[in-house]
C-alpha positions in Angstrom: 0.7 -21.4 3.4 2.5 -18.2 3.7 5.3 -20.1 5.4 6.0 -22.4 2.9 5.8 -20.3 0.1 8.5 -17.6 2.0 10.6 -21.3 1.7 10.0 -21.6 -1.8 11.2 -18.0 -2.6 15.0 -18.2 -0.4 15.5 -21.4 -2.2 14.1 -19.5 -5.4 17.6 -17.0 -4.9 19.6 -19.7 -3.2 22.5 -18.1 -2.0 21.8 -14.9 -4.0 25.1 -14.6 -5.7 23.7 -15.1 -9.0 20.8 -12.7 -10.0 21.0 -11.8 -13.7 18.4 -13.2 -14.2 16.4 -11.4 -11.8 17.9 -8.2 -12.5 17.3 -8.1 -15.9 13.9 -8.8 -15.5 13.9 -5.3 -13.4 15.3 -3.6 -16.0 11.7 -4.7 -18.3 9.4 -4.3 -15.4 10.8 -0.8 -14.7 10.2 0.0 -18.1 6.6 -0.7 -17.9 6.3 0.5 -14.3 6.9 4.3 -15.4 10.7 4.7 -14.3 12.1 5.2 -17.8 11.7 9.3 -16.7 14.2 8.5 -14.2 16.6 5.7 -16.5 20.6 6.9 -16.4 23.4 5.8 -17.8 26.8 6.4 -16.1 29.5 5.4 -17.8 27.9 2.5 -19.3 26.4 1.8 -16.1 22.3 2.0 -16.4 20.1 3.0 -13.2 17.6 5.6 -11.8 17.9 8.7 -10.3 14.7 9.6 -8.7 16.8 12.7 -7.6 15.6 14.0 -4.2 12.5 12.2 -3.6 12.1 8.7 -1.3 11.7 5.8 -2.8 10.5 2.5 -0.5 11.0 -1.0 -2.7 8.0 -3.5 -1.0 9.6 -6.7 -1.7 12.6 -6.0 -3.2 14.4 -9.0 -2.5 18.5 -9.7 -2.5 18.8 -7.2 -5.7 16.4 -4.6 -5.5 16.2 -1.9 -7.8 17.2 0.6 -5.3 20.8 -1.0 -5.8 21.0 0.5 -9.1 19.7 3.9 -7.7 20.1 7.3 -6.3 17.5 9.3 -4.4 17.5 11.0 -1.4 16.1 8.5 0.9 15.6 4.5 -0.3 14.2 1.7 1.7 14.1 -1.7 1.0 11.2 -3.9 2.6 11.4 -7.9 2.4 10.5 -10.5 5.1 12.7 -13.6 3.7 15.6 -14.8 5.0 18.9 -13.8 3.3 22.5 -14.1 3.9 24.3 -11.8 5.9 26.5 -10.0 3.0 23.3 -9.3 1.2 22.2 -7.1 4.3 25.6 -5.3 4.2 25.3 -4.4 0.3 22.5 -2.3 1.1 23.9 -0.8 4.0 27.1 0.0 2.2 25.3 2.4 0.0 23.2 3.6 2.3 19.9 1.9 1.4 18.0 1.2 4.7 16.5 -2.6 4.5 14.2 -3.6 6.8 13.4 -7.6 7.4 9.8 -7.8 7.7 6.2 -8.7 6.0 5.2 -5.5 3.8 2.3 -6.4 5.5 3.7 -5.1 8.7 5.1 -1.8 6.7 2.6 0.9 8.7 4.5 0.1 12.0 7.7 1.8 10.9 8.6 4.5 11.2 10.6 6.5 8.1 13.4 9.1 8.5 10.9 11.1 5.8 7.9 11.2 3.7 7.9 8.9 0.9 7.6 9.9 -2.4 7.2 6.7 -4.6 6.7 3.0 -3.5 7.8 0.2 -6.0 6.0 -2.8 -6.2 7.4 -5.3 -8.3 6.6 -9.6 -8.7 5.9 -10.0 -5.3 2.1 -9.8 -4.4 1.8 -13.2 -5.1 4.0 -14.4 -2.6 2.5 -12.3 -0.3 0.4 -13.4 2.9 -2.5 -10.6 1.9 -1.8 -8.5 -0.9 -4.6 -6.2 -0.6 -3.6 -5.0 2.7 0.6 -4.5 1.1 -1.5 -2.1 -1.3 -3.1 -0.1 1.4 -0.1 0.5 3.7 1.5 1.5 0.3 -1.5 3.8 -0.1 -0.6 5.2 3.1 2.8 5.9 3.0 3.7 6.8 -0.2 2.2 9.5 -2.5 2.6 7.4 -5.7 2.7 3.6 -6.1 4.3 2.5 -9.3 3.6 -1.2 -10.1 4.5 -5.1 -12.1 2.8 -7.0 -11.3 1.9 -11.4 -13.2 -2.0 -11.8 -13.4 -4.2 -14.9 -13.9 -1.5 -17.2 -13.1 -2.1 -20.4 -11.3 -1.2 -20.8 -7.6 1.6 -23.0 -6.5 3.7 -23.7 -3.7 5.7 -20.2 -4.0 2.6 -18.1 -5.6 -0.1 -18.7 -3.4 -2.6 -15.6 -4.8 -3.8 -15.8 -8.3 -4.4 -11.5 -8.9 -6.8 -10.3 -11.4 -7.0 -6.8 -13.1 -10.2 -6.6 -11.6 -9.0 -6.8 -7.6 -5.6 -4.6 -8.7 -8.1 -1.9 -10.0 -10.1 -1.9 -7.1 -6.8 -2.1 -4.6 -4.9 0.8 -6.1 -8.2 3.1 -6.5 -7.6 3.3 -10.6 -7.0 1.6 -13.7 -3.8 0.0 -14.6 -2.6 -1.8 -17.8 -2.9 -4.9 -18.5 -1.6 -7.2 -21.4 0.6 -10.4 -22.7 4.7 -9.6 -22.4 7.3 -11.6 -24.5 10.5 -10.3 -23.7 12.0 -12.9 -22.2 12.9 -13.8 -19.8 9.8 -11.7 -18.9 7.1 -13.6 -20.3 3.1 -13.5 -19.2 0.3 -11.8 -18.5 1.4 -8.6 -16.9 -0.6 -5.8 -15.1 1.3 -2.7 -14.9 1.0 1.5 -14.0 1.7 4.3 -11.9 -1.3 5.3 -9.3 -1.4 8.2 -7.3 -2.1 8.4 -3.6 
């Protein structure tokens, strides 16, 4: 299952040269996530700057947020397959990427503590998304999170997540409620949860 719904997702972002759309759904979920204390804007140019802590994006695909951010240390963590330039963006700017299952995150080894771990749309293309929660748990002080609910599964979403298992994954009580900002549009589950 896992398998074929890793498929579904690379032919989701194709050859990943076009992802507006994707990115500007980041810029909603990172407003519901907490990371308006960190928003910037450069010269018209709008990011985060998480300053000196480490931030690890679990999932983060061809356009993570962590392109559109400074910190002192970022890692990106994504098992699909994706063409080569995308690999070189993030090692242009110094983001460390890492090709594997978030699932398989506790076997590596960081260059420092991490301070925050984003998790963003991706649990339910995941192979066990309890388990991504508890690595994160481990390796990160504070887990900020988007995360659809109650949806139905298909080919590329094969977990339906409740605000009942989040709660009881992250150790606390996130938010949960129906967005319509599109293109972000659904029953979202969101917050920031300490380690």
């Amino acid at each position: 299952m896992w398998n074929k719904a890793q498929e579904w997702e690379s032919k989701w972002h194709g050859n990943c040269a076009n992802t507006y759309n994707e990115e500007t759904k980041q810029y909603i979920y990172a407003q519901y996530m907490g990371l308006d204390e960190f928003k910037t804007n450069w010269y018209g140019r709008r990011g985060w700057d998480f300053g000196n802590r480490s931030v690890i994006d679990i999932g983060g695909g061809p356009c993570s947020i962590l392109l559109k951010s400074d910190a002192n240390y970022r890692v990106v963590v994504d098992p699909c397959n994706f063409p080569d330039w995308v690999h070189s963006r993030y090692i242009q700017i110094g983001v460390v990427f890492f090709n594997i299952k978030a699932e398989d995150i506790n076997q590596l080894r960081f260059q420092e503590p991490l301070n925050i771990a984003l998790i963003y749309n991706v649990l339910q293309h995941t192979e066990n998304p309890e388990k991504i929660i508890a690595n994160a748990r481990k390796i990160a002080n504070e887990i900020m999170i988007f995360e659809w609910v109650d949806t139905p599964i298909n080919e590329g979403h094969i977990h339906t997540l409740t605000q009942a298992k989040l709660d009881e994954w992250l150790g606390g009580h996130g938010k949960c409620e129906f967005i319509n900002r599109n293109p972000v549009v659904g029953k979202a589950y969101y917050g920031i949860f300490p380690t």
